[in-house]
VEXDREN-2710 file (C-alpha; in Angstrom, 1 decimal):
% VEXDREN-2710
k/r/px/py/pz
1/UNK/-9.4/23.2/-6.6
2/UNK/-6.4/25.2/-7.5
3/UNK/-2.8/24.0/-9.3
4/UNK/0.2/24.4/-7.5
5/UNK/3.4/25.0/-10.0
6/UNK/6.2/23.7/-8.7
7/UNK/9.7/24.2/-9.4
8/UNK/12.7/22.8/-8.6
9/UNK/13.9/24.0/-4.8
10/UNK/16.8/21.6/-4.4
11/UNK/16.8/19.6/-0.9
12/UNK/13.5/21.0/0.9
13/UNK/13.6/19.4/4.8
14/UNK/10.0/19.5/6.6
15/UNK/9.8/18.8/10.0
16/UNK/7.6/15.6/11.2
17/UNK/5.7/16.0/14.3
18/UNK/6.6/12.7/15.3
19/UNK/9.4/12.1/17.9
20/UNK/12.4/11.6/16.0
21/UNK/10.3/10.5/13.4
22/UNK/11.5/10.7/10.3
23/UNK/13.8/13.7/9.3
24/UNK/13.8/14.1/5.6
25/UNK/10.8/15.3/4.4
26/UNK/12.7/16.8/1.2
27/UNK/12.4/16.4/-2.4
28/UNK/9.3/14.9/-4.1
29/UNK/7.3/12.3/-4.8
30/UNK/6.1/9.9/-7.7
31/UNK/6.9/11.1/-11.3
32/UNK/9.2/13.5/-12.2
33/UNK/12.3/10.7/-13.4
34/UNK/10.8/10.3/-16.8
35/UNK/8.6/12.6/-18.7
36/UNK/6.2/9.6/-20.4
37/UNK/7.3/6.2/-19.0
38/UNK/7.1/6.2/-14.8
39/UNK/6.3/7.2/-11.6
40/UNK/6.8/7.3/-5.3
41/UNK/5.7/11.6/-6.6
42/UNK/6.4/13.1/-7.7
43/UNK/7.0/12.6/-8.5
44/UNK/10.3/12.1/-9.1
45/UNK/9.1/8.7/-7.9
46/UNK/9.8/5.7/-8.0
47/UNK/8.4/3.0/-10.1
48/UNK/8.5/2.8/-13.7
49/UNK/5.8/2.1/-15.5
50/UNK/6.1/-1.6/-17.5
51/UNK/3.2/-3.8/-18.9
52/UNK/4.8/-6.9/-17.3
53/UNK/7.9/-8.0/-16.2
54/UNK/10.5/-10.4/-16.0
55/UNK/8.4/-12.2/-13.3
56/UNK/5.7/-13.3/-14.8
57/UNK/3.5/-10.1/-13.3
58/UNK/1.0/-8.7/-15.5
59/UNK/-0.7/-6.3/-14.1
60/UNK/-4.6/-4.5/-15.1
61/UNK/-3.7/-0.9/-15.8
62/UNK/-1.1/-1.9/-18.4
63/UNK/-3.8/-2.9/-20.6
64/UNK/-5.5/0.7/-20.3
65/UNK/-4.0/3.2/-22.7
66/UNK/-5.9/5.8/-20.4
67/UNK/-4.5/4.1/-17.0
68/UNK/-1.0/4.2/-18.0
69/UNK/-1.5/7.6/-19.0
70/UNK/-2.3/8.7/-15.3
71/UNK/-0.4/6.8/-13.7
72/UNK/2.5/8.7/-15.2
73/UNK/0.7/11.5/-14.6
74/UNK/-0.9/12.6/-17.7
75/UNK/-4.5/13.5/-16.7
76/UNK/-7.0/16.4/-17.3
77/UNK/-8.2/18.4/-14.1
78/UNK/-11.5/17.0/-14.8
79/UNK/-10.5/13.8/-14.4
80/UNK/-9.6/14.3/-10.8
81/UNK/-12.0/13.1/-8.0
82/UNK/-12.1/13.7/-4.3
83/UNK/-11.5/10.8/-2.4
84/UNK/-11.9/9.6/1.1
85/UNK/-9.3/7.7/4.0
86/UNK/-11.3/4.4/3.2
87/UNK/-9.4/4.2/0.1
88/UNK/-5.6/3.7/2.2
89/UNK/-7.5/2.1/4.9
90/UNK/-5.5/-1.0/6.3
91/UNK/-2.1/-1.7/8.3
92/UNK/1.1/-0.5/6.3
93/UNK/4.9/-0.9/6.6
94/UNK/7.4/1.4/5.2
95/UNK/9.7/-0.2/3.0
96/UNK/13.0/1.3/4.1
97/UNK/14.1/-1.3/6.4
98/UNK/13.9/-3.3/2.7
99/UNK/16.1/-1.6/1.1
100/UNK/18.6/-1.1/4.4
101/UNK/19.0/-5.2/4.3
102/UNK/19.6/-5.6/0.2
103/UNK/16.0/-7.1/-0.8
104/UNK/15.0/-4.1/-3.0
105/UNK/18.6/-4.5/-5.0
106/UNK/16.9/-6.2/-7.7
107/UNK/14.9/-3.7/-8.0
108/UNK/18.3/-0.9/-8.6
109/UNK/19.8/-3.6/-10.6
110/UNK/16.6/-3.8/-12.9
111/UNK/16.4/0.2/-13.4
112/UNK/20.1/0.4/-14.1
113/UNK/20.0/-2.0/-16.7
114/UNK/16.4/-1.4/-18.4
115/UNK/16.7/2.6/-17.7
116/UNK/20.5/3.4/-18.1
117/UNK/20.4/6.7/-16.5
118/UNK/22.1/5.7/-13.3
119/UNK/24.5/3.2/-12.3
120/UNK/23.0/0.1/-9.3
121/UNK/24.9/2.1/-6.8
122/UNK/23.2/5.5/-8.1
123/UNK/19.9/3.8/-8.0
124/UNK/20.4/2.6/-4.3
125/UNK/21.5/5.8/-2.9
126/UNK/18.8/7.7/-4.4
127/UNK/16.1/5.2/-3.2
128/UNK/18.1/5.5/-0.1
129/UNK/17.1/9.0/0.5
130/UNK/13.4/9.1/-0.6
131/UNK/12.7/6.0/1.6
132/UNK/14.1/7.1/4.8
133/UNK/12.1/7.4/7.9
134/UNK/11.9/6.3/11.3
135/UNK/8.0/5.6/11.1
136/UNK/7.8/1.3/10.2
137/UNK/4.3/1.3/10.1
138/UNK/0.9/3.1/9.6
139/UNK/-2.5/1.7/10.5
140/UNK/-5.3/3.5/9.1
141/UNK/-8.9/2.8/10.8
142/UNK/-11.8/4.5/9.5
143/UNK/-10.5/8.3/10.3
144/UNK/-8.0/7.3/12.5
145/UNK/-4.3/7.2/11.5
146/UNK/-1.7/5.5/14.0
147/UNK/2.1/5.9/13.3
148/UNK/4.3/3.4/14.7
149/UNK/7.7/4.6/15.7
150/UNK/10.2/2.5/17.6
151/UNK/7.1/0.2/18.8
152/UNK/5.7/3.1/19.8
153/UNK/2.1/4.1/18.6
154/UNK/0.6/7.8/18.3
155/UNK/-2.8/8.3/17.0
156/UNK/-4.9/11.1/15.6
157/UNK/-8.2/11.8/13.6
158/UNK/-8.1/12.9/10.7
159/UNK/-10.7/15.0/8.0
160/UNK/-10.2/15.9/4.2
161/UNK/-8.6/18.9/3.7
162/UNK/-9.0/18.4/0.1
163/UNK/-6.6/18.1/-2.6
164/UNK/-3.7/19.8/-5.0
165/UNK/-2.8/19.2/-8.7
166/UNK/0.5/19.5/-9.1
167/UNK/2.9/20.4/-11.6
168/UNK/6.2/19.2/-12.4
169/UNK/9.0/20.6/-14.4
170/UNK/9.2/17.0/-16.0
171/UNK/6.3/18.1/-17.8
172/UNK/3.7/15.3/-15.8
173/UNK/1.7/15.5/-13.3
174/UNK/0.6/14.5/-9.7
175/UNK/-2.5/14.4/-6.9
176/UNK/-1.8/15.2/-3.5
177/UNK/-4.8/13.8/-1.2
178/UNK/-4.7/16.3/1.4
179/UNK/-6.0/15.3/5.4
180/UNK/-5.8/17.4/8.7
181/UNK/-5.8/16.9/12.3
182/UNK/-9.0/17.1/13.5
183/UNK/-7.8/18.0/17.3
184/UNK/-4.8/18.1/18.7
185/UNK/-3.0/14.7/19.7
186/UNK/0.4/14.2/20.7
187/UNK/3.6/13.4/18.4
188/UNK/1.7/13.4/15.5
189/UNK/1.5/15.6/12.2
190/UNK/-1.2/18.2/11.6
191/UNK/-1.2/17.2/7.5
192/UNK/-1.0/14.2/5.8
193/UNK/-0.7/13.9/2.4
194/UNK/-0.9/10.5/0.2
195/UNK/0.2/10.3/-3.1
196/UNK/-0.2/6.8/-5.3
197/UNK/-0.5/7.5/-9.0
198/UNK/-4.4/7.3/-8.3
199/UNK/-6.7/10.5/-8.8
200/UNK/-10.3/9.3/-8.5
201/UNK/-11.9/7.1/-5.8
202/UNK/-10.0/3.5/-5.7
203/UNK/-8.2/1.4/-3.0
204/UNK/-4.7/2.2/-2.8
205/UNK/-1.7/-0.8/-2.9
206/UNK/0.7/1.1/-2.0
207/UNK/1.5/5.1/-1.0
208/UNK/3.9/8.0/-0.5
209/UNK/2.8/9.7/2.3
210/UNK/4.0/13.1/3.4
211/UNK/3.3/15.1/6.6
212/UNK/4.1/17.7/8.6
213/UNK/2.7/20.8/10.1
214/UNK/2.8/23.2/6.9
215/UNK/0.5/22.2/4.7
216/UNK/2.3/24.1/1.8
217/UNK/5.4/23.6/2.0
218/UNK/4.8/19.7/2.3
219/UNK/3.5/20.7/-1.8
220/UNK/7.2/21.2/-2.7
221/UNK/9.0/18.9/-4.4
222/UNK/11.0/16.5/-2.5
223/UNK/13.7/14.3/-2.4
224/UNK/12.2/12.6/0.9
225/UNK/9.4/10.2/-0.1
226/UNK/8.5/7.4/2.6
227/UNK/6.5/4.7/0.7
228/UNK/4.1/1.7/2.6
229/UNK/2.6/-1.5/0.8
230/UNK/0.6/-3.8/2.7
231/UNK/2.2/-4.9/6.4
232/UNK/1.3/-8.5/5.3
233/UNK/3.7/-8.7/1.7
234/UNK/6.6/-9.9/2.4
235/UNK/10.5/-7.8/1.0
236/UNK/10.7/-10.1/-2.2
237/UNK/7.3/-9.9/-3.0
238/UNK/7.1/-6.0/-3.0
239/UNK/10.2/-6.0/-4.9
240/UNK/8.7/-7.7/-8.0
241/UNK/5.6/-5.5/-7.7
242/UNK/7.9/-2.3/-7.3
243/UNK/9.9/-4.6/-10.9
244/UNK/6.2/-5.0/-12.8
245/UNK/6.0/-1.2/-12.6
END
């Protein structure tokens, strides 16, 4: 599987197939903001990585020396694993509309305080960009993929189109999980691609998803990252899940 170097290309826009569906598919995904502690992709993502937080969450992988170490995105190429739909299988919500109505501020207010790189309001505007879109909700069924716009739903079927190490000038790494359309299908993308801190085989709890209908530019770095957890957590809930990390 090759590496793809990327480099900083500023604000990158990629077009979505879906209608009016989200228009900033720019800048990247889940680790590049810190070179050993975080995570989106990316990425420049967005979560960083703690052993616990404030709310009592105490999660698996912070016990694993080796976990934490890929989910910042410090891995071997060895280490990396194919890996099939099934694993982001389920019904998803973006959480944009979160951070539209003030429930994610916590989680600004926690990263300018514990990270001190940005101010609350620098925080928000950032997150701002990279969670834009116009797509609320994804429902994944076996190889079937169903974007909800506006109420509206468009579906298509999906195959592994393999996947892409990539490298960031932060000096970490990320996995894109690479799908295509199978045939064509109306006002949706010809490539998706997930990224979740994850590179072998295991069920996602939450994702960046990119997509489009060129499959390498979608590789760039982005500022435009729309992220989904579970369509049955609730704002405050994600928030101190998005906190523990």
């Amino acid at each position: 599987m090759k590496k793809t170097a990327i480099k900083w290309l500023g604000v990158l826009t990629v077009s979505s197939l879906l209608i009016g569906c989200q228009s900033a598919e720019t800048k990247v995904e889940e680790n590049t903001e810190v070179k050993a502690q975080q995570a989106v992709n990316q990425p420049l993502s967005e979560s960083e990585h703690k052993h616990s937080d404030e709310h009592g969450h105490d999660h698996s992988h912070a016990h694993d020396e080796e976990a934490e170490k890929i989910y910042a995105g410090y891995f071997e190429d060895s280490q990396v694993q194919e890996r099939t739909l099934s694993d982001w299988e389920g019904d998803w919500q973006s959480i944009y509309p979160y951070l539209l109505d003030g429930t994610l501020d916590e989680v600004f207010e926690h990263k300018a305080e514990h990270k001190g790189d940005k101010t609350f309001e620098e925080y928000k505007a950032y997150y701002e960009v990279g969670y834009k879109t116009n797509t609320e909700r994804i429902v994944i069924d076996g190889n079937n993929v169903t974007f909800y716009e506006n109420g509206k739903a468009y579906t298509g079927e999906y195959q592994t189109d393999g996947y892409e190490i990539l490298n960031y000038e932060a000096g970490n790494r990320g996995v894109r999980y690479v799908f295509k359309l199978v045939e064509p299908a109306n006002n949706v993308p010809q490539y998706i691609q997930f990224s979740d801190h994850n590179i072998s085989p295991t069920k996602a709890d939450h994702y960046h998803l990119y997509w489009g209908d060129d499959r390498e530019s979608l590789l760039n770095e982005v500022t435009n990252w729309p992220t989904y957890f579970p369509s049955d957590m609730d704002g405050h809930t994600i928030a101190h899940e998005m906190i523990a990390h």
